[in-house]
BAVOGU-866200 format. One record per atom (N, C-alpha, C): y negated, x, z; residue in one letter. Coordinates in pm, whole numbers, padded with zeros to 5 digits, always signed. Last residue first. Layout:
// BAVOGU-866200
YXZa...
This chain:
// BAVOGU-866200
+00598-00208-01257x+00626-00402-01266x+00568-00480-01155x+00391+00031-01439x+00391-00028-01295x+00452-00215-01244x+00352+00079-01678x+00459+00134-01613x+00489+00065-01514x+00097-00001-01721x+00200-00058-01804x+00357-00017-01746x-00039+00101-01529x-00016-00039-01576x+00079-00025-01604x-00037+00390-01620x+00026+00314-01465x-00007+00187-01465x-00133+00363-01878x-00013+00406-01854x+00026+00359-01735x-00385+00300-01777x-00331+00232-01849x-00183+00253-01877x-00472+00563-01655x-00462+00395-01574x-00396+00327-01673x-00472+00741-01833x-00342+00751-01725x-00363+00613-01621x-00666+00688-02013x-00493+00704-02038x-00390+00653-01917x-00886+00718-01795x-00851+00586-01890x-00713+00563-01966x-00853+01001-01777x-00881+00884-01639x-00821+00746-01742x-00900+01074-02064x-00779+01117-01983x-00752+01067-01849x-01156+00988-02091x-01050+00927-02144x-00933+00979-02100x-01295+01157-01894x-01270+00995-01886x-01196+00945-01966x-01251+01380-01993x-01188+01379-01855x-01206+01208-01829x-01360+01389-02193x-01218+01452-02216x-01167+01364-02118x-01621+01367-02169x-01569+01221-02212x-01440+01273-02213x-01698+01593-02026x-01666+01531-01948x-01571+01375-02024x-01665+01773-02248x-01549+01779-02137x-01507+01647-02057x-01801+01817-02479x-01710+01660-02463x-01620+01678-02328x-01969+02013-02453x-02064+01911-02408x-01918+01795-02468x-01899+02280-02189x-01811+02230-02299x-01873+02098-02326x-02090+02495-02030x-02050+02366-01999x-02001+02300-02121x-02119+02810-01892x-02114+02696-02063x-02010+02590-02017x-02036+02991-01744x-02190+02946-01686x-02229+02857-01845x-01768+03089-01670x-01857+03144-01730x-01998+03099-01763x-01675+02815-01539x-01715+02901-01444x-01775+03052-01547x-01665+02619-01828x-01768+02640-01701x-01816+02760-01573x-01473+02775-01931x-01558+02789-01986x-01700+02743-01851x-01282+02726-01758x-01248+02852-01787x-01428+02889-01813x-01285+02440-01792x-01283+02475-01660x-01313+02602-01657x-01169+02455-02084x-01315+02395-02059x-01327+02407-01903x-00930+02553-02014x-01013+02618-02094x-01121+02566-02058x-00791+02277-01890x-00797+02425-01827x-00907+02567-01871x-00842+02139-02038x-00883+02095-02006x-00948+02271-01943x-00637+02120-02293x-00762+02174-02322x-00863+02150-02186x-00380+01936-02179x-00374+02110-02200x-00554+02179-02231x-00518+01698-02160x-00489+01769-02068x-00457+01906-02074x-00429+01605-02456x-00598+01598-02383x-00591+01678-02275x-00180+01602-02459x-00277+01706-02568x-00397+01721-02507x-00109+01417-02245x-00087+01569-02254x-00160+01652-02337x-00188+01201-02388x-00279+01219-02267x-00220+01356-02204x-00069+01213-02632x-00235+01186-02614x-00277+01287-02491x+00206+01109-02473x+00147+01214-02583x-00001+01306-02599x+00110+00903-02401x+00165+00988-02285x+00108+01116-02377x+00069+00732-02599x-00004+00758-02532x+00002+00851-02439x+00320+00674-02770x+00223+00735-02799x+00067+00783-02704x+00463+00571-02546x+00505+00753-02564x+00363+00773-02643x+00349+00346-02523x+00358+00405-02449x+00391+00564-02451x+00421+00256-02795x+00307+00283-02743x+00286+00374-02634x+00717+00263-02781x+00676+00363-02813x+00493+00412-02821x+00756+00034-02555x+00777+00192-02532x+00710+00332-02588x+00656-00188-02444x+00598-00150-02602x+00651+00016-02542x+00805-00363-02218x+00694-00259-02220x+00694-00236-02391x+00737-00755-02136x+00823-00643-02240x+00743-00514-02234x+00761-00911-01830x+00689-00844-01924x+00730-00762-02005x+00925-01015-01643x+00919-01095-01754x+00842-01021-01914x+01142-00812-01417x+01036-00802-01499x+01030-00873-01580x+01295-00973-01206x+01346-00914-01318x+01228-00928-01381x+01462-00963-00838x+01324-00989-00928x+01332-00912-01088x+01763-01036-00747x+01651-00936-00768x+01551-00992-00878x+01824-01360-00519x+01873-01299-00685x+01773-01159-00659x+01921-01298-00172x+01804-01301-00256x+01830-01263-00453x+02101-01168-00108x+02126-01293-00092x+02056-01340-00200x+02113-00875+00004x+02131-00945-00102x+02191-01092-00134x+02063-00819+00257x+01928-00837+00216x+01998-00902+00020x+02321-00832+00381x+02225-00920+00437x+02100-00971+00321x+02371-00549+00297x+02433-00671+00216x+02367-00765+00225x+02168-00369+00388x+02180-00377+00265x+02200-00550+00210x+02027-00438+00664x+02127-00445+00645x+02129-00463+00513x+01822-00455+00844x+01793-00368+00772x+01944-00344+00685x+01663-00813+00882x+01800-00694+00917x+01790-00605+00815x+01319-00869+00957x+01455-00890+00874x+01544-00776+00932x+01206-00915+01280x+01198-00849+01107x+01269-00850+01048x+01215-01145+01466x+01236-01051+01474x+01230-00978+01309x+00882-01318+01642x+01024-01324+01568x+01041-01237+01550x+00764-01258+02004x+00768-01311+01778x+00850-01267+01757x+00824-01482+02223x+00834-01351+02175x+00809-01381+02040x+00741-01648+02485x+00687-01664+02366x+00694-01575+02261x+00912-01761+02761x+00799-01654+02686x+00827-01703+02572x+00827-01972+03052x+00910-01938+02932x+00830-01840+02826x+00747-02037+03292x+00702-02143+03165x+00796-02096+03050x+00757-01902+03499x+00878-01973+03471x+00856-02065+03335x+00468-01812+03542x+00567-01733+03500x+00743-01771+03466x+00301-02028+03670x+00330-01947+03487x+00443-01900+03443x+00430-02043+03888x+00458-02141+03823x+00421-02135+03652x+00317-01792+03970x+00464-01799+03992x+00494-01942+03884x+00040-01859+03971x+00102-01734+03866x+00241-01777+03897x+00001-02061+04178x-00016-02059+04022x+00049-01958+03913x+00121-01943+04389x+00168-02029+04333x+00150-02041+04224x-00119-01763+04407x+00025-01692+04391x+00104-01826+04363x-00326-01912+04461x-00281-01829+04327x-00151-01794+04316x-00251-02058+04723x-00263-02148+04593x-00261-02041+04451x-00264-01853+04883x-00132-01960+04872x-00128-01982+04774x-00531-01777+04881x-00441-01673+04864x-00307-01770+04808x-00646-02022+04994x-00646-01971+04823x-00576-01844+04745x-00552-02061+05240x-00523-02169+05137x-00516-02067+05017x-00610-01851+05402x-00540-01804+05351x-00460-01874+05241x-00822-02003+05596x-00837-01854+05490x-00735-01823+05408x-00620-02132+05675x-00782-02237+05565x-00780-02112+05514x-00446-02090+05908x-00429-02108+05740x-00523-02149+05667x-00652-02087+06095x-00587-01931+06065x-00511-01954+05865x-00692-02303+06179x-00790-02222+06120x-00752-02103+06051x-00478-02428+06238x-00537-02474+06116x-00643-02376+06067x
């Protein structure tokens, strides 16, 4: 009896873990199938929003004319003259091109 008392609590873990370990696992689920057809089950999502195209060209427009003068006013800084609309150039040409990637963006 003496020889097993030391060795009760050795007994008793290894029981415990053994009796975890038959509990069953718990895996997470698996990610969809990368399987074209699989994935068309689903109708496709259809933009509700109308784009205004030619707004849109009118702005693209814009925001190229604004962009060709930019290179010059860059030209003009590293000659030591700072162009005094560069910088509103460069925020409305920031402000074009977010609004364009709106409107582009479904």
């Amino acid at each position: 009896m003496r020889c097993v008392l030391p060795l009760l609590p050795a007994i008793l873990g290894v029981s415990l873990i053994m009796a975890g370990a038959q509990t069953g696992h718990n895996y997470p689920t698996p990610p969809e199938p990368m399987d074209p057809q699989s994935r068309q089950t689903q109708p496709p999502q259809i933009s509700k929003r109308r784009v205004d195209t030619a707004q849109i060209q009118k702005e693209a427009d814009e925001l190229a004319r604004m962009a060709q003068t930019i290179p010059a006013d860059v030209a003009s800084v590293r000659k030591g003259m700072l162009p005094k609309d560069v910088i509103e150039k460069l925020k409305q040409i920031e402000k074009l091109s977010k609004r364009l990637r709106t409107e582009l963006n479904p």
